[in-house]
C-alpha positions, 0 to 999 in steps of 0.5 A: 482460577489461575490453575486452570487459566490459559498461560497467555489469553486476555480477554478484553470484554464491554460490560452492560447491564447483563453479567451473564456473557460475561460470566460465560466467557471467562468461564469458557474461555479461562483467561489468564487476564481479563480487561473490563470496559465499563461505564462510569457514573452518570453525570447527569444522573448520578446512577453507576454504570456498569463499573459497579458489576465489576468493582462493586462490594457485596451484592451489586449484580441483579440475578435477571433485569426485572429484580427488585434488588441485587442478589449477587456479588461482582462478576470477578467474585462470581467467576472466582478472579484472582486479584491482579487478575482483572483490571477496568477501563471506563469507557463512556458510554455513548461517545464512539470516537472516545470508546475506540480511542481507549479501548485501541490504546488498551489492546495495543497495549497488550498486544505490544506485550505479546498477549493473546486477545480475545475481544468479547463485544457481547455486552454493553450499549451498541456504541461500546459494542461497535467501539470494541469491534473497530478496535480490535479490527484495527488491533491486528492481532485481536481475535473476536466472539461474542456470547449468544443462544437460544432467542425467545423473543428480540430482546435477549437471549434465553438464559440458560442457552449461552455459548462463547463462539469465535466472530469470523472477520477475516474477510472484513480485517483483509478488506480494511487492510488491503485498502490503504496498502493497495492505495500506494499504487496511487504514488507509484509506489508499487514496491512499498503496496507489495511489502505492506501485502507481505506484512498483512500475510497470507489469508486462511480462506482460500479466495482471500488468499488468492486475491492476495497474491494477485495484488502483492505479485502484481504490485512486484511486478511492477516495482520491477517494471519501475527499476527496468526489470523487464524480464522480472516484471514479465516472468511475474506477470506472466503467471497471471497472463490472462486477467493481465492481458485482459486488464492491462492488454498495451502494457502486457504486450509492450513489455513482451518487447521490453523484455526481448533484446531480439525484439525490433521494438525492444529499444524504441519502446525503452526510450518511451518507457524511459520517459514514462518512468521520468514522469513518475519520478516528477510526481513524486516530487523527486525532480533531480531523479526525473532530470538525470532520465530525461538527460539519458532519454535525449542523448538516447534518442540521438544515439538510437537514430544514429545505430538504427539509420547509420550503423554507428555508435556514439561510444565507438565512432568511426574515425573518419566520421568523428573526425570530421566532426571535431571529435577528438579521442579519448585516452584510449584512442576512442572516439565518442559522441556525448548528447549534443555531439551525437544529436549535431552527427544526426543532424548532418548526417540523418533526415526526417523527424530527427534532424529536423526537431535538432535544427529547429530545437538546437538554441533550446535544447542547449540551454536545458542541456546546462541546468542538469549539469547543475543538478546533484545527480550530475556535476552540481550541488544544487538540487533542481527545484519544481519550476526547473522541472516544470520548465524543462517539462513545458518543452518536452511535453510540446516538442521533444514527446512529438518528435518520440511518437513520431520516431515510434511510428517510423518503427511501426509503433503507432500507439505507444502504452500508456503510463503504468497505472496508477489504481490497482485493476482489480480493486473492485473485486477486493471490495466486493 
């Protein structure tokens, strides 16, 4: 058979008590190696299992079930194999767990080589069928079919009538795949769902396909979004602008503003979407990263109040207005306002929610300004634990968040977005 084999198929098929499928696959398909999963011998019962068909010596294949006696040799012998050409992998026969466990283990295996596989699931018990269907799911590259024909009754297909025909499973392989990627968006982790899309490549059918770019340029966007690229994120976005509207409508009309300069919204929105993308950092454990955003947010804050209210900017103060505050300049004659310089200015020199939360806030505030200095992102070598962060989270939550919202409201921003999401919106219709 080796002549006429194709140079790089193998073909891995269950074995049971009918050869005919069998036969008709290697006959139609004309691998170059075939895989056998076969039963062993019955341990209570002692009788062979469907190892014999393969392995056995002279007549071991009855011609039709209802045969008194065998009257054929082995299927590899009826369908003229090389040696080496085949091998058996027992398999029992009604253990699912065990049957997939090897028979995944087999077609890894081979796929790792660079093999082309077809799975054949025609023969043996339901178990063996069921095992080899998952597997080659799980198997990634594994191809399915399975032989039928002609029905006369419930029980077997006509002999006779036989044909190996491809399985579409490309709807099930993408649905079982996309699941566990799309669940990164779980964590935040919005760019690890997008390269795991990319691996999965692009579908044939064209609505899977469609589905797909949806989630991998969704998940990109806001990956973006994440690393405040707002522009990036919208530009994406903005191809799917009607079910993103619809689906996610505060987020997609903030990050409008987010992405402008020109906006008047643009900066308060940035400070509210940098304390948003602090507390992502903290849930995902990364409390030194969640640290030095809530440092930047509070010396922001002031920072903004005093542009927007006073015109001024703590990187380049007025000289009258730095001096009177004990400002002194730097080395090249600038005058500069770090976080509690900046919020003293506001202070003294700002009313309303602002000054207020500095003056009632201003003994706490100094304290949480130290423990960052310790961090490793900062001026330390200690990196902050969870109880720092659940500390420094406790305050925030009651007293620096309300001072926000209520700096947004002042902007006319009543109803900032929501955190980013956390479950892909559109995950429902993947299931379907």
């Amino acid at each position: 058979m080796t002549d006429t084999a194709h140079t790089d198929l193998t073909l891995a098929c269950t074995v049971g008590g009918a050869h005919q499928p069998i036969v008709t696959a290697i006959q139609t398909l004309k691998p170059k190696r075939i895989v056998f999963f076969c039963t062993g011998t019955d341990p209570a019962t002692g009788k062979p299992g469907s190892r014999q068909q393969i392995e056995g010596k002279g007549l071991v294949v009855k011609a039709r079930p209802e045969d008194d006696k065998p009257t054929l040799p082995a299927i590899p012998v009826q369908c003229g194999l090389d040696e080496g050409q085949w091998e058996v992998v027992e398999v029992p026969a009604d253990d699912l767990d065990e049957a997939y466990r090897r028979m995944h283990r087999t077609l890894s295996r081979l796929a790792d080589k660079g093999a082309q596989v077809m799975a054949d699931y025609t023969g043996g018990t339901k178990t063996m069928t069921a095992a080899l269907v998952l597997a080659a799911l799980d198997g990634g590259r594994v191809e399915l079919q399975s032989v039928t024909g002609v029905r006369a009754d419930l029980v077997k297909v006509r002999d006779g009538t036989q044909a190996a025909a491809p399985v579409t499973v490309e709807h099930i392989r993408f649905r079982h795949y996309v699941k566990p990627i799309l669940a990164a968006w779980g964590r935040y982790a919005w760019d690890e769902a997008a390269r795991g899309l990319d691996a999965l490549g692009a579908p044939r059918n064209p609505e899977l396909r469609a589905a797909w770019q949806r989630a991998r340029d969704v998940s990109r966007a806001l990956a973006a979004w994440d690393r405040f690229d707002h522009a990036g994120a919208l530009e994406i976005l903005g191809n799917y602008e009607g079910v993103v509207a619809q689906a996610l409508p505060a987020h997609f009309i903030a990050l409008r503003s987010l992405a402008d300069p020109a906006k008047q919204a643009h900066t308060p929105l940035r400070l509210w979407d940098l304390w948003l993308n602090a507390q992502r950092r903290a849930a995902d454990g990364r409390y030194d990263d969640a640290v030095a955003r809530v440092y930047r947010l509070v010396e922001w804050t002031a920072q903004w109040v005093l542009e927007s209210r006073k015109g001024w900017r703590t990187a380049d103060l007025p000289v009258e207005v730095a001096e009177a505050a004990g400002i002194v300049p730097n080395r090249d004659g600038i005058y500069q306002a770090g976080l509690y310089a900046a919020w003293q200015l506001v202070a003294k020199h700002c009313t309303g929610a602002a000054a207020e939360f500095f003056n009632r806030e201003r003994p706490t505030l100094l304290y949480h300004r130290r423990r960052p200095n310790d961090s490793i992102l900062a001026h330390g070598t200690v990196p902050v634990s969870a109880p720092d962060w659940q500390a420094w989270a406790a305050w925030l939550n009651a007293n620096f968040e309300p001072l926000l919202r209520a700096l947004l409201a002042e902007a006319r921003i009543h109803a900032p977005f929501p955190q980013l999401p956390d479950v892909y919106p559109w995950a429902a219709e993947l299931a379907a």
